[in-house]
C-alpha positions in Angstrom: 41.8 -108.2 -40.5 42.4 -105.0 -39.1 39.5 -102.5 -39.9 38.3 -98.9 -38.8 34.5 -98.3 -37.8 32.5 -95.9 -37.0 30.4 -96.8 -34.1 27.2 -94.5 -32.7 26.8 -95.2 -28.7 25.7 -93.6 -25.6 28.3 -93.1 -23.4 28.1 -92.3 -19.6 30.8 -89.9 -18.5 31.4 -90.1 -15.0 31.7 -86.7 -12.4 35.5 -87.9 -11.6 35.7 -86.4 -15.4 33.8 -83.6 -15.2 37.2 -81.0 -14.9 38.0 -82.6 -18.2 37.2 -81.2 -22.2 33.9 -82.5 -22.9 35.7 -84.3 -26.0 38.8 -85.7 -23.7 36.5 -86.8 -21.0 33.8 -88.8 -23.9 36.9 -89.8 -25.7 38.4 -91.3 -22.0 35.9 -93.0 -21.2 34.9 -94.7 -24.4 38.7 -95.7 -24.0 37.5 -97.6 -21.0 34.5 -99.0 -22.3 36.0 -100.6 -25.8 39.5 -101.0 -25.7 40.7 -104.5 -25.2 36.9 -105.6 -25.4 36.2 -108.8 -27.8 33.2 -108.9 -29.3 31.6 -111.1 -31.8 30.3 -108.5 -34.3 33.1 -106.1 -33.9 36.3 -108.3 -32.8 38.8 -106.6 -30.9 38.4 -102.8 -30.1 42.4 -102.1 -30.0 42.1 -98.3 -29.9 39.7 -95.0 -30.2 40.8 -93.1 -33.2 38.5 -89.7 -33.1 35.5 -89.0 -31.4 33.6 -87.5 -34.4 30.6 -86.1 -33.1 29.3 -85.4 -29.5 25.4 -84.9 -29.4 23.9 -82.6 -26.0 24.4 -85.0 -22.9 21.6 -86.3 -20.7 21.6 -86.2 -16.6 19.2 -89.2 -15.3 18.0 -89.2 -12.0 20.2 -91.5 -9.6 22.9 -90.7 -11.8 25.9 -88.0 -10.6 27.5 -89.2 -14.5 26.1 -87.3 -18.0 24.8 -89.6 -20.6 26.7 -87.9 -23.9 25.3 -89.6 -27.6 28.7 -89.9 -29.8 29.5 -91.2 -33.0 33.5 -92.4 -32.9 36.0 -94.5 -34.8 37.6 -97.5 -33.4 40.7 -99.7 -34.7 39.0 -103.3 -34.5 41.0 -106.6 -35.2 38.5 -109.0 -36.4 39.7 -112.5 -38.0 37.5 -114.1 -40.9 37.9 -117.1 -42.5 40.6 -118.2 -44.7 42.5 -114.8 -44.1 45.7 -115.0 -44.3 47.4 -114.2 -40.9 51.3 -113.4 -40.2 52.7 -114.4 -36.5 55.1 -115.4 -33.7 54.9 -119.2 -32.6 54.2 -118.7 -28.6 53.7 -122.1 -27.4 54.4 -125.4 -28.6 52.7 -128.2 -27.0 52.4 -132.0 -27.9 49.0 -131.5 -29.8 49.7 -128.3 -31.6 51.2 -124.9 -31.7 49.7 -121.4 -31.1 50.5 -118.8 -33.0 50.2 -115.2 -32.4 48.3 -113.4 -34.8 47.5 -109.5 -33.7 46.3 -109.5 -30.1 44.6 -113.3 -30.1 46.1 -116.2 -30.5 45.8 -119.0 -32.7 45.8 -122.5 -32.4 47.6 -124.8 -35.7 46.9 -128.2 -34.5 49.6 -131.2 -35.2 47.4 -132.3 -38.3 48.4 -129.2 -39.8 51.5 -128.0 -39.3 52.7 -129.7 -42.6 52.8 -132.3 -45.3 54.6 -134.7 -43.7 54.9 -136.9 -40.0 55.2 -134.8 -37.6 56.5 -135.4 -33.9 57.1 -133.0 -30.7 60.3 -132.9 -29.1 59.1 -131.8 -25.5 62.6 -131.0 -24.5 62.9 -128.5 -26.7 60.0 -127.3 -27.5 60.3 -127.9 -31.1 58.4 -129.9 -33.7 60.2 -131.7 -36.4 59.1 -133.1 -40.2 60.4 -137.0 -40.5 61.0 -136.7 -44.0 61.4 -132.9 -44.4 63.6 -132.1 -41.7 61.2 -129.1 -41.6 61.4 -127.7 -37.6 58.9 -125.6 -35.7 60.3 -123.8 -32.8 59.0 -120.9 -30.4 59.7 -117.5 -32.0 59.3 -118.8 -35.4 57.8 -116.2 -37.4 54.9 -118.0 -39.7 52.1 -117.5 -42.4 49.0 -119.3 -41.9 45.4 -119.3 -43.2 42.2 -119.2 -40.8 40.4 -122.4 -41.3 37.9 -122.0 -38.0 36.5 -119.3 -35.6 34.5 -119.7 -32.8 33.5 -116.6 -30.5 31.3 -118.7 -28.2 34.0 -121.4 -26.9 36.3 -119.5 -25.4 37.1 -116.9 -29.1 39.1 -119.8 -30.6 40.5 -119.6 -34.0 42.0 -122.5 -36.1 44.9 -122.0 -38.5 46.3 -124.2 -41.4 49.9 -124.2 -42.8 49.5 -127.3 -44.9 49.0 -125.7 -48.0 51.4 -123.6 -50.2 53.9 -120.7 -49.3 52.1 -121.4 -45.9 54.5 -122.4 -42.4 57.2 -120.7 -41.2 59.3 -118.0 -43.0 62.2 -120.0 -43.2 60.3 -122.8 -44.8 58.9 -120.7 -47.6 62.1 -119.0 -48.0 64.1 -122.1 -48.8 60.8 -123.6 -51.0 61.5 -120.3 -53.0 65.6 -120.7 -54.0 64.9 -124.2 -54.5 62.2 -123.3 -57.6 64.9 -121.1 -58.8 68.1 -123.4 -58.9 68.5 -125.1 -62.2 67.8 -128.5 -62.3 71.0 -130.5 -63.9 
């Protein structure tokens, strides 16, 4: 989920920045500090917003850089469980597929790709249903729904499309006109 928060810090500005704004050369280098930085409590700092307040700076001895006290807003992507998430397929391999889903990416293992026998055609990259017909290529745009996270191993997350209006776009697309057809 994608979410704005306001985060208080102390932020060391170093002399390279000194020619700078005061808020220009905070705002650079919180830029440095937090974006692309994953974190378990926050996620993933994309981008700083707005540096909203900038408290009198500190000089420690040892230390050419000024130690500024800021309060700033950050654009954080931070997965929870059982979210819904939109992606791309990126990779498909003989145990599963990964999915992007915002700046990480996801893992939908074999098991649950779908309701139905699933095998991986290496050659192509693809995975296809037995009874279905259902296929899973790379580029495949597809809805799935966060079933695991772990931050410590490596910031994996788990995703399921076996369950309703879930898989790829296509999938869901053709479920949808074939609940409106009349049945003769």
């Amino acid at each position: 989920m994608y979410r704005i928060l306001t985060i208080g810090d102390t932020i060391r500005v170093p002399p390279d920045k000194f020619t700078m704004k005061s808020r220009e050369a905070v705002k650079q280098a919180l830029a440095d500090k937090y974006e692309c930085l994953l974190d378990p409590k926050l996620g993933v700092v994309l981008s700083i917003i707005n540096v909203d307040k900038i408290s009198e700076g500190r000089i420690f001895p040892e230390d050419a850089g000024v130690h500024y006290p800021v309060i700033f807003k950050a654009l954080v992507y931070k997965p929870e469980l059982h979210e819904l998430a939109f992606g791309e397929v990126v990779d498909n391999t003989e145990f599963g597929s990964f999915v992007r889903v915002g700046p990480l990416d996801g893992l939908v293992h074999i098991s649950q790709l779908m309701d139905d026998y699933v095998s991986f055609d290496s050659k192509n990259s693809l995975f296809l249903g037995r009874e279905t017909k259902k296929t899973l290529k790379e580029k495949d745009l597809v809805r799935g729904r966060v079933i695991s996270i772990s931050w410590e191993e490596g910031n994996k997350i788990g995703l399921t499309m076996r369950q309703p209006l879930l898989g790829s776009i296509s999938w869901v697309e053709a479920e949808k006109k074939k609940q409106k057809k009349p049945e003769k």
